[in-house]
N, C-alpha and C positions, 0 to 999 in steps of 0.2 A: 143457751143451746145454739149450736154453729146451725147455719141457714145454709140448704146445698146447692140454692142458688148464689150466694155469696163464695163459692169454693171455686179453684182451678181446678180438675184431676185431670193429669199426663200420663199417658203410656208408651213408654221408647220398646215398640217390639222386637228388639234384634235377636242375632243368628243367634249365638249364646244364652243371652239373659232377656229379662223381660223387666222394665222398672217401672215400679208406680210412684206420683209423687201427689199427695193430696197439699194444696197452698189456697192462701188468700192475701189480698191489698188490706197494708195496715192504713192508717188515716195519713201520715205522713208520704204515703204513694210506694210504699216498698213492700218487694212479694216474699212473702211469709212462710216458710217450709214448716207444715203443721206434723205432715208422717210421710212415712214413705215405706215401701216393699219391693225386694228384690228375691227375680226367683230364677233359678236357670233353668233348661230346657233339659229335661231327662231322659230324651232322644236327639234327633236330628229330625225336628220340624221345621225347620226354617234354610232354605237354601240363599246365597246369595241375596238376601233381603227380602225374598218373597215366599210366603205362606205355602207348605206344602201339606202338612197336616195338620186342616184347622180344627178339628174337634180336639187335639192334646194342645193344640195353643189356647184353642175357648177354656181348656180345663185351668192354665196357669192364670190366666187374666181373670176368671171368674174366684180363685185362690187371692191373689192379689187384692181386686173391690174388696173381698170379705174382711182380709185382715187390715186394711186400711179404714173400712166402715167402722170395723170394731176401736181401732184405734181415736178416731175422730168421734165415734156416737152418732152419727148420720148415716143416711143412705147415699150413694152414689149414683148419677143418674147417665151423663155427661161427661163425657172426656174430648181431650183433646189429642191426637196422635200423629205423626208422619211417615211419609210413607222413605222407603230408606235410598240414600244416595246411589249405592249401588246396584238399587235397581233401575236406576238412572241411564241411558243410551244416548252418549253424544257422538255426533259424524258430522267428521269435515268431506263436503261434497264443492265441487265445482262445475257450474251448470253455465252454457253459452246459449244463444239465442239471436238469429235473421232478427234485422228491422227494417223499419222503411227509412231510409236514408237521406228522404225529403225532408224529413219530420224532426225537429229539435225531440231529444233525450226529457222525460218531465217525470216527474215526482212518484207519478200513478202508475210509468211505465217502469221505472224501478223496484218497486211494491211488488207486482205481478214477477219481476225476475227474481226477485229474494224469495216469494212464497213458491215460485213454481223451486226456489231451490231446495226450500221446508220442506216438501212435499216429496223430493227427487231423495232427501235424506232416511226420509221412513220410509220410501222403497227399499231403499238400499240395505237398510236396518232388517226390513221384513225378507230381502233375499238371503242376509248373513244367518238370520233364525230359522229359515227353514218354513214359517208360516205365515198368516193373514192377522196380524193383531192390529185392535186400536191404540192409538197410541194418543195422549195429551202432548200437545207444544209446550214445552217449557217456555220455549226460549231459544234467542239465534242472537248471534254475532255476527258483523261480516267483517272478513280479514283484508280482503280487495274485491277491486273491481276491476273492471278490464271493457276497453273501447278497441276492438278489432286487436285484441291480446297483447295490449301493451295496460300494466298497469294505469292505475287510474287514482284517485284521492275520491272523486265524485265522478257522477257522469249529468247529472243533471246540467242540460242547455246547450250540451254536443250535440252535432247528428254524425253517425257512421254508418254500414250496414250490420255491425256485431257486437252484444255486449255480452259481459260476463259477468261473474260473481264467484266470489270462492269464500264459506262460511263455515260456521260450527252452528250445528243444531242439538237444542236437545231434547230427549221425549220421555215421556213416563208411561208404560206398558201401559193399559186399563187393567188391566189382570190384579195385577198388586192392589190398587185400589181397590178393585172387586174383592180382592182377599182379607184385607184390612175391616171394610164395611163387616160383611161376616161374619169376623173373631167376633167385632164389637156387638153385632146385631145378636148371635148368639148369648151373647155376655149379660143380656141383660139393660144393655148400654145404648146410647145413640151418641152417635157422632159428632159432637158439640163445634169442633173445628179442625181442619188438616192443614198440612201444612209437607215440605221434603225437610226433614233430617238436615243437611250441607244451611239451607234457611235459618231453619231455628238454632243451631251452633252457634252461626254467624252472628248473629243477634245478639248474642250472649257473653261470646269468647273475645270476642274484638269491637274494641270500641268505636262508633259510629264515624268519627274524625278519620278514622284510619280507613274505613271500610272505602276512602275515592283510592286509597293505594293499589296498585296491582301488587295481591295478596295472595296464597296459596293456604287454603285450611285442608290437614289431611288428616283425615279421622282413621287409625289405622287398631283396627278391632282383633277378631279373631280369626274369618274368613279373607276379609279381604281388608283393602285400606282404597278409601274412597277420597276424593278427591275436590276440592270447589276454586274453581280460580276466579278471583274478583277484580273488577278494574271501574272506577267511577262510580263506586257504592251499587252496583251489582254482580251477581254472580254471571261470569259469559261462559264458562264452560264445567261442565262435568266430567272426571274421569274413576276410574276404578282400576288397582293391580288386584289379582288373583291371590296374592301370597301376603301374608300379615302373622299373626302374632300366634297361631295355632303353627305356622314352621318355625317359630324361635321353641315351642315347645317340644316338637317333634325334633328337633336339633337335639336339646337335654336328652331327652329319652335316648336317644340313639348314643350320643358321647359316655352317658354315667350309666345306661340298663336302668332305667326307669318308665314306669307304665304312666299311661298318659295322663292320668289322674295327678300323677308324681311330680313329674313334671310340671304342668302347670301352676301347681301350688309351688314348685321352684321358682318359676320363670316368673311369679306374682311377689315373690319374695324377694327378687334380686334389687328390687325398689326401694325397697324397705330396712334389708343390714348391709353391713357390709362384708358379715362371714358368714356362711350358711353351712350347717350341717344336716344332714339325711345319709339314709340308708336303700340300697338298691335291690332291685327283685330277688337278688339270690345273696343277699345277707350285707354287703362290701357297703361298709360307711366309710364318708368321705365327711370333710372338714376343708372347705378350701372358703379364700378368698372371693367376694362378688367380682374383683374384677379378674382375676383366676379365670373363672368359670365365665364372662364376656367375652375374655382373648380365644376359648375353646370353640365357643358358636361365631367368632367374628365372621364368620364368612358369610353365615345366613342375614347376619346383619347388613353386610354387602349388599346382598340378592336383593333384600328386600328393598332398601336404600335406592340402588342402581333402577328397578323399578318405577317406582316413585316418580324420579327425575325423570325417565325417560317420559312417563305419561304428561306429567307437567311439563317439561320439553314440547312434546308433542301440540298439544293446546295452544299454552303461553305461547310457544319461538323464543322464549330467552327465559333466566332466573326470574324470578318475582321479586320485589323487593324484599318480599321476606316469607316466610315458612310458621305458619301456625299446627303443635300437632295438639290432637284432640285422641279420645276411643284409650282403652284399657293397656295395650299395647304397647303407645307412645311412651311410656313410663320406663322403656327397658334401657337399663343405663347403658351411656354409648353410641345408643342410635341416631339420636338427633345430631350427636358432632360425624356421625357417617356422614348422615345426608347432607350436611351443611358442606363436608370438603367434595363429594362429587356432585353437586350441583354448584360449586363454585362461589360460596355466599359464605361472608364472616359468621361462626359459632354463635353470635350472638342476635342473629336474624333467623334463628331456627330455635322456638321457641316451643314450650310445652302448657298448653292454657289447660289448668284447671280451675276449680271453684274460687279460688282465691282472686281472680282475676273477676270477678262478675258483681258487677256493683248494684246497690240497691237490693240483697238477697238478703234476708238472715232465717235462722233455724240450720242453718248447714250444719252439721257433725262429722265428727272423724270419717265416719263409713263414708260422707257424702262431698266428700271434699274433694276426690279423684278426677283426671279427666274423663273419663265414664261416665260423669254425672253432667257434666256443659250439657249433652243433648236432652234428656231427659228436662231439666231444667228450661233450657231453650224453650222445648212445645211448650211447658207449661205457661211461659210467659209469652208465647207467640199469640197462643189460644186466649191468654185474661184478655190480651192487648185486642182481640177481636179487628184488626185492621180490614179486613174483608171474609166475605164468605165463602168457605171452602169449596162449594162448588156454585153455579149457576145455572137457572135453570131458562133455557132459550129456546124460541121458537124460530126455527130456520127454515123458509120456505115452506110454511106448514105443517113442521117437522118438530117435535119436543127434543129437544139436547142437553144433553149434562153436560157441561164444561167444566172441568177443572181450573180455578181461581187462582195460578201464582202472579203474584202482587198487581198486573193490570191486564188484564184478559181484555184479546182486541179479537176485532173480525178476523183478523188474518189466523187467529189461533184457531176459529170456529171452522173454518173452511180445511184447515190440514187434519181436525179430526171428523169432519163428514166427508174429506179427499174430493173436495171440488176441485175442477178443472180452473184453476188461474186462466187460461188460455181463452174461457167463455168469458171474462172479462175485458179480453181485448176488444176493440176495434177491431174488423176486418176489412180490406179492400173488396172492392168488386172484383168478378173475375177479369182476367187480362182480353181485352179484342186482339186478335189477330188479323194478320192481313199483311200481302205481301208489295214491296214497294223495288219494280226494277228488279226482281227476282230473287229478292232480300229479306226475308221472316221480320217482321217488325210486328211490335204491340202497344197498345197505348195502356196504361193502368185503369183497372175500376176506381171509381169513388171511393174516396174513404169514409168507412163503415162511424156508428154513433158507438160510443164507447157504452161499457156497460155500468148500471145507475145501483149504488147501493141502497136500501131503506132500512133506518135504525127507528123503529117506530112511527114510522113515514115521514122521518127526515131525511134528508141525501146522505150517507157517511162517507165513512172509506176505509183501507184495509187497518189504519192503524186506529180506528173511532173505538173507544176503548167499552167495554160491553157492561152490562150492572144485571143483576137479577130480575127476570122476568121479562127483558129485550124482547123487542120482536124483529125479526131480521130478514128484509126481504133482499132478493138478488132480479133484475131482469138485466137478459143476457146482452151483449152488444149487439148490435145489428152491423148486419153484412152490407157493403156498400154497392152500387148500382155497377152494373155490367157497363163500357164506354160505348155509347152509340153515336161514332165520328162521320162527319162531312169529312168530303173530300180534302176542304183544308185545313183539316183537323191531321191530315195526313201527311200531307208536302208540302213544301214552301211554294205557294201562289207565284211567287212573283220571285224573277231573281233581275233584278235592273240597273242595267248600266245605260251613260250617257255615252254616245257615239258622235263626237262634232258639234255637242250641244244639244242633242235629239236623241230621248228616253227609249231604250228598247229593251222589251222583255226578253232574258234568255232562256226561259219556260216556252216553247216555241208550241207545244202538242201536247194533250195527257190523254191516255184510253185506261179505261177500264175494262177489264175480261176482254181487252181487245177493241172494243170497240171506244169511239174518237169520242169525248164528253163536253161540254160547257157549263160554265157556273158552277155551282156548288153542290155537288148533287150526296144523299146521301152512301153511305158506304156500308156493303157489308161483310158479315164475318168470312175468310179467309177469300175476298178478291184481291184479284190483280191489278196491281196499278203498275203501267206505265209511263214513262213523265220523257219527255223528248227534249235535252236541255244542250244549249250551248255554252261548251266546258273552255273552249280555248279560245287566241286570239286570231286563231288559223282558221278554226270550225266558224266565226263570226266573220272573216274573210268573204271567205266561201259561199258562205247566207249571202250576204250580199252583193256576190258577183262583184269583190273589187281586187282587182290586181294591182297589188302594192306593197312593194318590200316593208319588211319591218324596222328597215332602217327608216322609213320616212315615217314612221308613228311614234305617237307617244301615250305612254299609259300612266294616267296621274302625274303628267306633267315631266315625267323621265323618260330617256331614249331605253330602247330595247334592242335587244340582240338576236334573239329566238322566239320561237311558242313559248308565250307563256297562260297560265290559268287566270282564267276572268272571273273576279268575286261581286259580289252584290257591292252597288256605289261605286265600282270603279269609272273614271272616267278617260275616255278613249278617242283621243286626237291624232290625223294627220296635217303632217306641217302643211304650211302655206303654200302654195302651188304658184312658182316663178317663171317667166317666157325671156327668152332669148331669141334675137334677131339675125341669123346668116346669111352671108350669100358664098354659098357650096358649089364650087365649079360652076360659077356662074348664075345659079338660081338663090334667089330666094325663098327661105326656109325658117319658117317661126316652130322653135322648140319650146313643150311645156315640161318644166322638171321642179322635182320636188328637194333637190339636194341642196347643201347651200353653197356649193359651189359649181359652176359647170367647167370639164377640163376639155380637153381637144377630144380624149379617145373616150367618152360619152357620144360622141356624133356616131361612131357609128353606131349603134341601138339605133337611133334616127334613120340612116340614108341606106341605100341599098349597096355595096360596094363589097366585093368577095375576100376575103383575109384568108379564104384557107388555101390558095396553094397561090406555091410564088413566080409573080412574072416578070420579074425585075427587081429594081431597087425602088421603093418604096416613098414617096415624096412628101414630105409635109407643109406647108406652108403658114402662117399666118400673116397678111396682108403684107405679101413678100418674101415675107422673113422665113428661114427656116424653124421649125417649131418640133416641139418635143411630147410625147404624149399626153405626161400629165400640168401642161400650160395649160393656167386658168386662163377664159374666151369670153369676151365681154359684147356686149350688143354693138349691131353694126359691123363686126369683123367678115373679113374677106377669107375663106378659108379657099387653100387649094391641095386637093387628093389626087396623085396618079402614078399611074409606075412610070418607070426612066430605062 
């Protein structure tokens, strides 16, 4: 007698059908297809991949266990299920974010701008639906990054004031799983292990070597055609088109006058000959050719095609290496060489995975040979394989949480479905001091705040510390950093000091505070006035000094000057050497002090008193006799003589 703890049971509950598959590991390590049941839906219970009327779905699934029980001679207790691809929600969002500009870019601060991007994603999701739903983190990508909006590879060990992020996120309503539990809880069943549909395919359809390929698996059903794109042996995004294999039917119906019923069983058969005869609602048989009847709906084939691409366009940014199709659908001849010419990829990279492709199975039969059957299949081998728990159960700040298990549940997942604030994670600065300098708004920064401390069982984690069952998960929040309580020369430069002739002077001359005249270091507070009384030029340091002296006879750092110019810290500030000359001026004795390096004749007058401005004659020059010219250089001891004639 078969042990029903030794048994697999799967159930793939989709829009259409519902399949059961009862297996076991033979001794050799290969899973065993013992029975199986299929049943279709006798209404529209199932929208989009999620449960809308669960008591006629509990009725097929409870249908199903029996006829599988009866077949095997066991009870079923235990199954395995997932939840389905297209109820899957991915968004590409791009989120920016102020930094402190002081601060090198690190690891932790990158975490917090990815999750505050997760988080910015299921907003966005909950605006497009109209409601407040939970949602499980699949999973995110990121596509770039950006330091003050220029792309990025990394940003870790930059500083700027801006960083970005531009990602794919993806989420799993809670709802779906809520609807799932239910079938099964009503069924009689417990939930042995979950898993997503797009996962368990994967596992199955393509072989593990391939899965670092960037891949496209597109499961195209009845409803809709789902989507999984892989890069590095995981899945990074999810998509879904609208239209699938229920408009290639509705195409026949419309072209031959067949009821929908009729159709399907055409569009299921186009697989399988290559001439097909039927008769339509109002008597008219037909006899054509399968590929006849493919050139008639070519167009829907288009649609659906064109689709396709765009969604994986969308995700990807370019073709995948290659195109796996999977779901009931993918079988319609023609289709697959559509999508291979408008997505641009050789025919032979658009492939059609069924059972024959899945190694390690046996018990397959004809009925179970279709791609219809990879998913099905998949759970069952997802759930023997038992690689983790499908859900976990955490204790978050005091708080019991069910998290959903896809393949490594990390803090950052727990936090996007309790919708914590990343931002309570930062660091915060103090607030800014104010206070005005010379009538000019200035502030100094608060302290920088302690970061906030994860506990994984009262260990330190972090966002990516990967979670297990029964965690306990604590958070305290960052602390805010101290408000700046500055000294006076916390505020201005003390001292601005240049060397004048050798001899240190401060250009900081005066400081008041609110006016009033201060010494030392006094403290400062919030929004006073400082005034600071400084000596800016060569002119204003002049003047201080009470020295009359052209700028020609200075030098500033050792070079001659022409003009005012601006006096910086460490400058140093010389007048040339100061030379005398000996005359005798119509008679007298007259010692000259001058600073130029040459003294000419018409420098005396500056010296002597003698009137130039209106004229009484002819003008006389002399140098010790000789007639002389104004600008004759005059050396010590000369006899000068000045007079009119």
């Amino acid at each position: 007698m078969i042990l029903e703890k030794d048994l697999i049971f799967s159930l793939d509950i989709g829009t259409r059908n519902i399949i059961g598959i009862v297996g076991e590991y033979t001794e050799d390590g290969k899973f065993n297809i013992l029975a199986y049941s299929k049943r279709k839906h006798g209404r529209r219970n199932m929208y989009d991949g999620q449960i809308h009327n669960i008591e006629e779905v509990v009725k097929i699934v409870e249908e199903i266990k029996s006829e599988l029980e009866s077949k095997i001679g066991t009870s079923l207790k235990r199954v395995s299920i997932a939840a389905a691809g297209r109820s899957l929600k991915t968004c590409k969002i791009r989120i920016d974010k102020d930094i402190d500009s002081s601060l090198e870019i690190d690891r932790k601060t990158i975490e917090i701008l990815e999750l505050e991007a997760v988080q910015k994603a299921q907003e966005k999701i909950n605006g497009e639906n109209g409601n407040k739903l939970k949602y499980y983190s699949i999973g995110y990508s990121v596509m770039e990054y950006y330091l003050e909006d220029n792309i990025m590879n990394s940003l870790e060990g930059h500083k700027g004031n801006k960083i970005g992020v531009n990602l794919l996120a993806t989420f799993l309503p809670q709802i779906v799983i809520e609807g799932l539990y239910s079938v099964i809880s009503k069924s009689g069943l417990e939930v042995g292990h979950i898993t997503l549909e797009p996962i368990a395919a994967i596992n199955v359809a393509i072989k593990e070597e391939l899965r670092l390929l960037n891949l496209a698996l597109v499961d195209i059903g009845a409803g809709t055609s789902d989507i999984a794109i892989t890069i590095d042996g995981n899945i990074m995004a999810y998509g879904m088109t609208s239209i699938a294999g229920d408009e290639i039917t509705e195409a026949l119906c419309k072209k031959y006058l067949l009821d929908f019923n009729q159709g399907e069983a055409l569009k299921i058969n186009l697989s399988k000959e290559e001439y097909q005869e039927f008769t339509n609602v109002v008597g008219m048989e037909y006899k054509l050719s399968t590929k006849e009847i493919v050139e008639d709906i070519n167009e829907v084939l288009v649609k659906i095609s064109l689709e396709i691409v765009e969604k994986i366009l969308e995700y990807n940014g370019k073709p995948p290496a290659a195109i796996f199709l999977i779901g009931g659908s993918s079988q319609m001849p023609g289709l697959k060489e559509i999508l291979a010419d408008n997505i641009g990829l050789p025919k032979e990279r658009v492939s059609i995975r069924d059972t024959s492709f899945i190694e390690n199975v046996q018990g397959i039969d004809e009925e179970l040979k279709g791609p219809d059957i990879i998913t099905p299949i998949g759970i069952a081998i997802e759930g023997a394989s038992e690689q983790y728990k499908n859900f976990l159960e955490i204790e978050f700040n005091g708080e019991d949480i069910r998290l959903f298990n896809t393949e490594m549940a990390k803090v950052s997942d727990l936090l996007v479905l309790t919708g914590y604030n990343p931002r309570k994670l930062m660091p915060k600065s103090g607030e800014n001091f104010v206070y005005y300098l010379n009538g000019e708004k200035k502030s100094i920064m608060g302290s920088s705040g302690e970061v906030a401390k994860i506990y994984i069982n009262e260990q330190i984690g972090d966002l990516n510390t990967p979670l297990k069952d029964g965690d306990v998960v604590n958070i305290t929040e960052g602390i805010i950093g101290k408000k700046a309580e500055p000294k006076l020369f916390d505020c201005i430069n003390r001292e601005k000091n240049i060397k004048f002739n050798e001899e240190e002077i401060n250009l900081i001359i005066n400081v008041k505070v609110n006016g009033k005249k201060v010494y030392g270091n006094p403290k400062i507070m919030e929004e006073d006035s400082i005034e600071v009384e400084e000596i800016r030029s060569l002119l204003e340091l002049l003047n201080y000094l009470n020295l009359d002296i052209g700028f020609e006879d200075i030098l500033i750092n050792r070079r001659k000057i022409e003009n005012d110019v601006e006096l910086n810290q460490g400058d140093e500030v010389s007048i040339k050497a100061k030379k005398n000359i000996n005359l005798i001026i119509n008679g007298d004795m007259k010692s000259i002090e001058y600073h130029k390096d040459k003294f000419v004749f018409v420098d005396i007058f500056d010296y002597i008193d003698f009137d130039l401005t209106s004229l009484k004659g002819k003008l006389v020059l002399k140098i010790n006799g000789e007639d002389a010219e104004y600008l004759a250089e005059l050396r010590d001891g000369d006899e000068i003589k000045i007079y009119w004639e």
